[in-house]
N, C-alpha and C positions, 0 to 999 in steps of 0.2 A: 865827808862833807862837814864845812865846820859851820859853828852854830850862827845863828843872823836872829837876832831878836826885831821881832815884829810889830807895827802897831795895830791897832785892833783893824781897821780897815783892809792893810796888808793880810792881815789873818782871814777875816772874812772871803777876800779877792781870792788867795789861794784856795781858802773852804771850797767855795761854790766850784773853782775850774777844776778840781780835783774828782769831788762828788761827780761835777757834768762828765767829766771822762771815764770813772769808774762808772758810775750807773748805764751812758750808753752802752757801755762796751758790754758790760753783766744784761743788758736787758738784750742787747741783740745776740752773744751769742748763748744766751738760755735758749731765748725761744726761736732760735735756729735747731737747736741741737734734738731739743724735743722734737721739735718737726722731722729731723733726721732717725732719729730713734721710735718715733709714730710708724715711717716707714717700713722700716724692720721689720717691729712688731707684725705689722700688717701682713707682710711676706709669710710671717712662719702663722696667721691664719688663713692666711688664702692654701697655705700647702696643710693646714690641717683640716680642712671645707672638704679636697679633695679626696683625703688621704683618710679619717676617721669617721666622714660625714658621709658613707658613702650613697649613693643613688638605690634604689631601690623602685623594684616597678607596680605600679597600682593593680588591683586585683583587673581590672577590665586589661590590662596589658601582659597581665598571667593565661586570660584567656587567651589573649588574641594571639597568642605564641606558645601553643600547645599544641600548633601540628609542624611549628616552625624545626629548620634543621640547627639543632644545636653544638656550635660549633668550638669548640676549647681553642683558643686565641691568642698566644705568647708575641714575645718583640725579645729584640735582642740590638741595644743599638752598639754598633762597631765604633764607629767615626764621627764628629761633628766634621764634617768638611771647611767648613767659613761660620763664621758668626758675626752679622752685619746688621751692628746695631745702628748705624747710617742710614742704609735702606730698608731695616725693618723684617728682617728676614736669617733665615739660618740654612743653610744645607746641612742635610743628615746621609749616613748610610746606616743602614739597619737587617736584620734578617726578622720575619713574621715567617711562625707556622700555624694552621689550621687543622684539627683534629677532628671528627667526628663520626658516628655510627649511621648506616643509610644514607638514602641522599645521592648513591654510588655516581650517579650524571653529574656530582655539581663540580665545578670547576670555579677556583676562586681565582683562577689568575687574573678574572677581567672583571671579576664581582665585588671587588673592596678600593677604596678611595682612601685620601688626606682632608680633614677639614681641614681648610684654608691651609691645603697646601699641594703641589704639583709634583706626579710621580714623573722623573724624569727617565729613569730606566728601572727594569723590572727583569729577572730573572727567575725561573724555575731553578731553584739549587736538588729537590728531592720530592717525590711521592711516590704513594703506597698506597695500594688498594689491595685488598685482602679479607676475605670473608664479613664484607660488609663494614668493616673499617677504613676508613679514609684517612691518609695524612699525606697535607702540602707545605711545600717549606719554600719560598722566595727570600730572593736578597735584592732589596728594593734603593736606591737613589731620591732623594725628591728635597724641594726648595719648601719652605713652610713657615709662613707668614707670621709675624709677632711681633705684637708693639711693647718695644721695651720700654721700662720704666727708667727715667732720669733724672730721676729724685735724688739719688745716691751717686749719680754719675759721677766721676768715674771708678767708684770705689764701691757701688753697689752689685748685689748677688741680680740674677734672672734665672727668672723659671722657666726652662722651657716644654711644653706640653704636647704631646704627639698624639691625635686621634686618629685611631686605625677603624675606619666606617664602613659598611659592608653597602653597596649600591641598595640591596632589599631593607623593605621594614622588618618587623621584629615577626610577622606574620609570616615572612619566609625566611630569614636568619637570624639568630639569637646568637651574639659572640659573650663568649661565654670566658672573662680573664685567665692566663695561667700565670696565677702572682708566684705559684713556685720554681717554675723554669724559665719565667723571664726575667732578664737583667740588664747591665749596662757593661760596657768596657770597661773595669778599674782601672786602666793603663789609658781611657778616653781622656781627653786633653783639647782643649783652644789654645790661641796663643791669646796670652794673660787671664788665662781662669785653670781653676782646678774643679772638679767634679768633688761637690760636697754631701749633695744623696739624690736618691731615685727612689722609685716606686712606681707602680702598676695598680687601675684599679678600675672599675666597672664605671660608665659613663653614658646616662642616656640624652639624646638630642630629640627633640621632641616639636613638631612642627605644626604651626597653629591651621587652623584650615582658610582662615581670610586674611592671611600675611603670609606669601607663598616664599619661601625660604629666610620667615624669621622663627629662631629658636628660642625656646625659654621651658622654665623649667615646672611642670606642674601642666595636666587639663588641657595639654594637645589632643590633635586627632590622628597624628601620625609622629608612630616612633619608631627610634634606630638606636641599636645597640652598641656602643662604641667601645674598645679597647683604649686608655689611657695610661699612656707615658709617660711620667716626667722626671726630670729633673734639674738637678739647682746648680747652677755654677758659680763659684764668685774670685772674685780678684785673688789673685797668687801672689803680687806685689802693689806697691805703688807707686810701681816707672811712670804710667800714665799719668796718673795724677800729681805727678813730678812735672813732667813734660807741660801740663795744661797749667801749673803753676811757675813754674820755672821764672817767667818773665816778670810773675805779679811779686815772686817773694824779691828780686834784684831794686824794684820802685821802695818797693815798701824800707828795704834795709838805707836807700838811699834818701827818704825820705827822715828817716832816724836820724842818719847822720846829720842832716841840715839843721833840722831839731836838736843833735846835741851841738853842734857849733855854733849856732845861737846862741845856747842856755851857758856855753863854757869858755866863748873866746871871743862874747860881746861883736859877734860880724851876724850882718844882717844879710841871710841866704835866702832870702823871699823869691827873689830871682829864677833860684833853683825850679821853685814849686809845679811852672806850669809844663815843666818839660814832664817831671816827673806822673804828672795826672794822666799827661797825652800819653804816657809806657804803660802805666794801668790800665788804661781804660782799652787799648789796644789788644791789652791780655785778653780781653774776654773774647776775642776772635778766635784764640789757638783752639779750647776747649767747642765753641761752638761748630765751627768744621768736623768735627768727627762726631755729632748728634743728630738725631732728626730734626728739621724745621719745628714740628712739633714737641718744644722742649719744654717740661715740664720744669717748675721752678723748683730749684733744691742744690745741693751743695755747689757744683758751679757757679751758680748766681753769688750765692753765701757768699762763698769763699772771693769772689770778687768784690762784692761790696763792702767786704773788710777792707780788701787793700783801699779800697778809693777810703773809706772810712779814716785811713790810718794817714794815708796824704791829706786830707783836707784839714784834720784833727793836726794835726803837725805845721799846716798853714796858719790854722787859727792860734795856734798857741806863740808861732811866732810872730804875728802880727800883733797879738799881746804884750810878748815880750820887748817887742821893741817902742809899742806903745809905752811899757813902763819907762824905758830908760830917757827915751825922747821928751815926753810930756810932763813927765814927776821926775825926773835927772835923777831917778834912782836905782843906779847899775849895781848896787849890792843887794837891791831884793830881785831886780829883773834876775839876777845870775841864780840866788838862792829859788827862785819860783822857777824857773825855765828847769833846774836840775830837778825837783818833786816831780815835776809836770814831765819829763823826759822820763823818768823811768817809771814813772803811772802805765804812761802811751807804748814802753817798751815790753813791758810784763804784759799789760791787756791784749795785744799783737802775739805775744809770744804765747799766751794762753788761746787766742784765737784759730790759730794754725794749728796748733796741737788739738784743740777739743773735737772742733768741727770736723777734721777726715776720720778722727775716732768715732765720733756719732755717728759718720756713714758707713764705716768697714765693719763687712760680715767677717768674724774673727771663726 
């Protein structure tokens, strides 16, 4: 770029449209990013709430479960079947067994549930009764309800959490975790996640006595002992989020170009502009078909309002530019300011795509 001496007003003009395109771009994607990485964070406390925090029961529910049958309680999950994060739900197959001393009558085939979730088939695989020891072992099918979070969509991790609940209170069953012999499939697999950890751990639901099936945690009058499963899956690649971009990064690069043949060959590509907004602003259709209705704001949105960012920024700059040469006949600064101003808006765009699916990807 060769050199163009400037007068101070020229200096000024450029100062400020420089500043105004560096500082938006610095101010939205910080406090995008932060919000994306808030996220995260948040995920690896909500699994350590579960996982290090764990429940424990009040002495009046030590008592009330002192004549209860105390049951040793494992999971073993096989298969994710589907993961639908559209309808808000997951199929699982899994194997549970039940251990316990006395009790010889009880029968768990028909005595344990899914919190918010639907046993769809149910098999005895083994038991074993023997000098007052008990053990059953089913391999169980069921659909199980979870609202995913899409903050990070499509490049964020979910948790998903299996409570294994026994129809009785703790008065007549006590499930009692086997955190040593339950586990997960390491070969377990969705299409686009990998399996990043699990864990098992004591879960109690506790139900108030004047809100008939609401739960919370603490000073019920009736509680249920639950076995808790979970685990974390997250994105293996970012086809998806290819796919859900695809069309925004085609606008955005075409938008460039109009901005640099302005800035380099003096033709006035205004014209270009509103085809290009109608392709962007279209892109946000791909991503939202494959989320719930209820979408949470976070990278998708981002990542679109960048591109629209980067087309209207690209309007305005040529609108500028041809203001300079029009109005002040001065096509050797219009050309010297269009080229600053072109690769300010090319770097802040190139830094935008890069940051933003880095702030959302569970690495």
């Amino acid at each position: 770029m060769k050199r163009y001496k400037l007068t101070s007003q020229q200096r000024k003009m450029l100062l400020f449209w420089f500043c105004f395109v560096s500082f938006a771009a610095t101010a939205f994607i910080t406090s995008a990013s932060v919000y994306l990485i808030a996220d995260k964070k948040n995920e690896q406390l909500s699994w350590d709430y579960y996982f290090t925090e764990a429940d424990t029961y009040t002495e009046a529910e030590i008592a009330a479960s002192a004549n209860a049958a105390k049951l040793t309680t494992g999971t073993y999950i096989e298969r994710l079947d589907s993961v639908d994060i559209k309808n808000s739900k997951y199929a699982v197959t899994f194997k549970c067994w039940f251990n316990w001393s006395g009790f010889d009558d009880l029968d768990m085939e028909h005595r344990f549930e899914l919190y918010e979730g639907t046993i769809k088939n149910i098999v005895k695989k083994d038991e074993h009764r023997e000098n007052g020891n008990n053990y059953q072992l089913f391999e169980v099918t069921a659909d199980v309800s979870k609202e995913f979070g899409t903050k990070r969509f499509p490049l964020g991790s979910y948790q998903l959490r299996l409570y294994l609940k026994p129809l009785d209170n703790i008065e007549h069953i006590v499930l009692i975790p086997d955190k040593e012999n339950s586990g997960i499939n390491p070969k377990l697999n969705a299409a686009g996640f990998s399996l990043d950890r699990s864990g098992t751990a004591l879960f109690i639901h506790r139900r108030s006595a004047n809100t008939e099936g609401a739960y919370y945690k603490g000073g019920g009058t009736e509680s249920y002992s639950e076995v808790l499963t979970a685990m974390e899956l997250k994105r293996n690649s970012i086809g998806l989020y290819l796919k859900c971009i695809i069309a925004l990064i085609g606008t955005g690069i075409w938008a460039l170009i109009t901005l640099y043949i302005c800035a380099h060959h003096q033709t006035d590509s205004l014209g270009m502009m509103p085809a290009i907004l109608i392709g962007t602003v279209t892109n946000l259709m791909i991503g939202a078909n494959l989320v719930p209705d209820a979408l949470h704001t976070g990278l998708l949105e981002f990542i679109n309002v960048w591109g629209i960012y980067t087309v209207l920024i690209a309007t305005v700059l040529i609108v500028v530019i041809n203001r300079i040469r029009s109005k002040y006949n001065e096509s050797g600064f219009a050309e010297f300011f269009g080229k600053i101003l072109f690769y300010t808006v090319l770097i802040t765009t190139v830094l935008g795509h890069i940051i933003l699916p880095l702030s959302a990807f569970q690495f």
